[in-house]
C-alpha positions in Angstrom: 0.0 0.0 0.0 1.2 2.9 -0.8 2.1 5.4 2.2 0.3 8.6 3.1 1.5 11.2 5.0 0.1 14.1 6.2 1.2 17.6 6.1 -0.2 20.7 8.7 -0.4 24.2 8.1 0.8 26.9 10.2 -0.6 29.7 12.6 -1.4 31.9 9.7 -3.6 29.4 7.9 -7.7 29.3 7.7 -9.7 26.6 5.8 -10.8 23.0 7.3 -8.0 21.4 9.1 -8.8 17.9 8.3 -5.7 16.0 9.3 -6.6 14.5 12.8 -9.8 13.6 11.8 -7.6 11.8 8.7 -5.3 10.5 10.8 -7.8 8.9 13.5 -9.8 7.2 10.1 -6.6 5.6 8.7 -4.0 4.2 10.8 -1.5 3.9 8.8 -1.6 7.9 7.9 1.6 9.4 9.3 1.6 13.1 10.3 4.6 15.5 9.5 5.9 17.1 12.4 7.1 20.4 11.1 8.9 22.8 12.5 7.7 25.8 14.8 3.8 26.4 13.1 4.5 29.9 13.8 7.7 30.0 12.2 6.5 29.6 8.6 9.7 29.8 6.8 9.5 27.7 3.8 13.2 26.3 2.9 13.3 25.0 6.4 9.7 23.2 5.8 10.5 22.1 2.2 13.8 20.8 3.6 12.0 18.6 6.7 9.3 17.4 4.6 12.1 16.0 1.3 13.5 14.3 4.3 10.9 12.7 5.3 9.6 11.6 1.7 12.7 10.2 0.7 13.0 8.2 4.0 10.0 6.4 2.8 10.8 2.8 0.9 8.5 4.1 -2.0 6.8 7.0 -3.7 4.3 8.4 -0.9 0.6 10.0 -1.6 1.2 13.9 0.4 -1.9 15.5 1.8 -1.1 19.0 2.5 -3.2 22.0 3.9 -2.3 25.5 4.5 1.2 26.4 4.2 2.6 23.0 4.3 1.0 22.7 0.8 3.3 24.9 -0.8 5.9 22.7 0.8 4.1 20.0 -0.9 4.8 22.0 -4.4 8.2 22.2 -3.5 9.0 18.4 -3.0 6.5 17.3 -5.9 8.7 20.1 -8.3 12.0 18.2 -7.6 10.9 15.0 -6.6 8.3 14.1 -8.7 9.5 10.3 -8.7 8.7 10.0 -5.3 5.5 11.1 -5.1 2.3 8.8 -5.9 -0.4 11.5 -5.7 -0.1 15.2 -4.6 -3.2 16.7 -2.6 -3.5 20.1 -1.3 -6.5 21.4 1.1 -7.4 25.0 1.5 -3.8 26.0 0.5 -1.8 29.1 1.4 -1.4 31.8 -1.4 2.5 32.2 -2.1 1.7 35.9 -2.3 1.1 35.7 1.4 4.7 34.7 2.2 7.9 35.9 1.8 10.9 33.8 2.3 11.3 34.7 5.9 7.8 33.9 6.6 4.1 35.8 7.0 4.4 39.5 5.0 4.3 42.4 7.0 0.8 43.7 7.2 2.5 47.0 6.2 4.0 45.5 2.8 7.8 46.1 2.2 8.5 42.8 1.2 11.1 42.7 -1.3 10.4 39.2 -2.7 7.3 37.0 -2.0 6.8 33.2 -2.9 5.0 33.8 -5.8 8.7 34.2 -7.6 9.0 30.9 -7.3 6.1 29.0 -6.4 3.9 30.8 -9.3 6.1 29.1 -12.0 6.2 25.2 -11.2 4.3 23.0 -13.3 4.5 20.1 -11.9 4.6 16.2 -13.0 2.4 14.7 -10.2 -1.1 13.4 -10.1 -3.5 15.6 -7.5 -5.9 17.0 -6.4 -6.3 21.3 -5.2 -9.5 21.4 -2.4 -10.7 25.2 -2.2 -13.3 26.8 0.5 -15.4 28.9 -2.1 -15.3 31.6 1.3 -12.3 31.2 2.0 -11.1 35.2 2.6 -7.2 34.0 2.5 -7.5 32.3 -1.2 -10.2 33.6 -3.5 -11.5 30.7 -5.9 -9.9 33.0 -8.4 -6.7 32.6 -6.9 -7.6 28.8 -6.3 -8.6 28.3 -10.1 -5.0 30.0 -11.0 -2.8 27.8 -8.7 -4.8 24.4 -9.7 -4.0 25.3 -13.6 -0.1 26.3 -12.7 0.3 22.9 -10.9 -1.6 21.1 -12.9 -4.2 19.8 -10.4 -7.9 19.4 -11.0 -9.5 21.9 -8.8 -12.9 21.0 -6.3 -14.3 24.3 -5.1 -16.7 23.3 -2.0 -19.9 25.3 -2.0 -19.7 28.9 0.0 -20.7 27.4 4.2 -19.4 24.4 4.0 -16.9 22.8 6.6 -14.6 20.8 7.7 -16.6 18.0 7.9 -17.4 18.4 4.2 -13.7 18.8 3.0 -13.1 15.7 5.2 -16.0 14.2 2.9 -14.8 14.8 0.2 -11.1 14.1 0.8 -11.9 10.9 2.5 -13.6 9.6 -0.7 -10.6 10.7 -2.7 -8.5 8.7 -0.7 -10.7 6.1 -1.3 -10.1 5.7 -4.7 -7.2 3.4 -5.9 -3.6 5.0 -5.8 -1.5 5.1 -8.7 1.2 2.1 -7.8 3.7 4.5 -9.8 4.6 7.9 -10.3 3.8 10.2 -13.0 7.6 10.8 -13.1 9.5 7.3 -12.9 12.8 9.2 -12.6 14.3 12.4 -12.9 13.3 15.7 -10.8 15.3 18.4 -10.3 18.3 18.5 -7.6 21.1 20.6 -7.0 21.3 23.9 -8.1 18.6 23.7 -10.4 16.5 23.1 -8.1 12.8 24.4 -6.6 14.2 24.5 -2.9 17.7 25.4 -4.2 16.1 29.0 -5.5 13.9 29.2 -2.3 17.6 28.7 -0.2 18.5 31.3 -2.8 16.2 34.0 -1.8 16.0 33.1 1.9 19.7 34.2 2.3 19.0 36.9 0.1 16.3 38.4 1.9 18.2 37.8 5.3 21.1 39.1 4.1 19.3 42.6 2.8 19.0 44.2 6.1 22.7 43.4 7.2 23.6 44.7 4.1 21.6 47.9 3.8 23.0 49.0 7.7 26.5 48.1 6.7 26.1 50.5 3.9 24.9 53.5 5.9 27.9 53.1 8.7 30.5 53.2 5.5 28.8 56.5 4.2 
């Protein structure tokens, strides 16, 4: 069988949380523990989740929600070999993030995730679940991301809950997993890379503000 593991979200997500109520109907679900929720930082959560995918004896079916989904995206981008089936619940926006974590509600964000995250098509098979109220990721925005990724999008009606998402995602794990990938081999690694650029951009952006009072004191 092939494995499933779960992903959470962070503090910053909304949407139906539907992982221990997963978890509780399938014992042989395993649950990602992340790093600090409230530390959304995505290398470090793309990192901890490759690990534990490529610890696994065989290609692994991800459920992801919140901001662990776009970790999802980033292991399903360079890894595509080792993952069965990709599916994503109530996902964050990329433009929410940048790579140090939440945006400032005041802006001033040099880079967000959408640089990176915005681009991937990816070679997986999957599945995007969107709250049609969601006020954190418009079915606009949902209908955009599920295209990009290549996903076929299920919009639950406006009202609807958790226990509906868990519905719906429980009869989508119903249905028979690929034994294979959609990507035998392959990915990309190194410096080329989907969690290589978002290393990229997190020392960037960490660097900036060093950099910027280091070039004040010199004048």
């Amino acid at each position: 069988m092939t494995p499933l593991l779960f992903v959470p979200g962070c503090r910053e997500d909304s949407g139906p949380f539907v992982a221990d109520w997963l978890q509780a109907q399938l014992p042989r679900a395993c649950t990602l523990e992340l790093l600090d929720p409230t530390r959304p930082v995505l290398a470090e959560w793309a990192a901890s989740l490759r690990a534990a995918v490529l610890r696994q004896a065989q290609p692994v079916r991800l459920v992801a929600q919140g901001f662990g989904a776009l970790a999802g995206v980033v292991v399903a981008a360079d890894r595509p070999d080792r993952v069965a089936e990709l599916i994503l619940v109530a996902p964050a926006h990329p433009g929410r993030f940048d790579f140090l974590g939440a945006k400032p509600a005041s802006g001033g964000a040099a880079r967000d995730l959408d640089l990176v995250l915005s681009q991937q098509a990816l070679r997986v098979r999957g599945h995007l679940l969107a709250a049609g109220d969601d006020t954190l990721l418009s079915s606009a925005q949902a209908a955009a991301l599920a295209t990009v990724w290549g996903l076929q999008l299920h919009t639950l009606a406006p009202g609807q809950g958790a226990l509906e998402a868990a519905g719906l995602l429980r009869r989508l794990l119903a249905q028979a997993a690929a034994a294979t990938p959609l990507a035998p081999s392959g990915g990309r690694r190194g410096r080329g890379s989907c969690l290589a650029a978002v290393r990229h951009y997190t020392r960037w952006q960490s660097e900036k503000p060093r950099s910027s009072r280091h070039r004040i004191q010199q004048r």
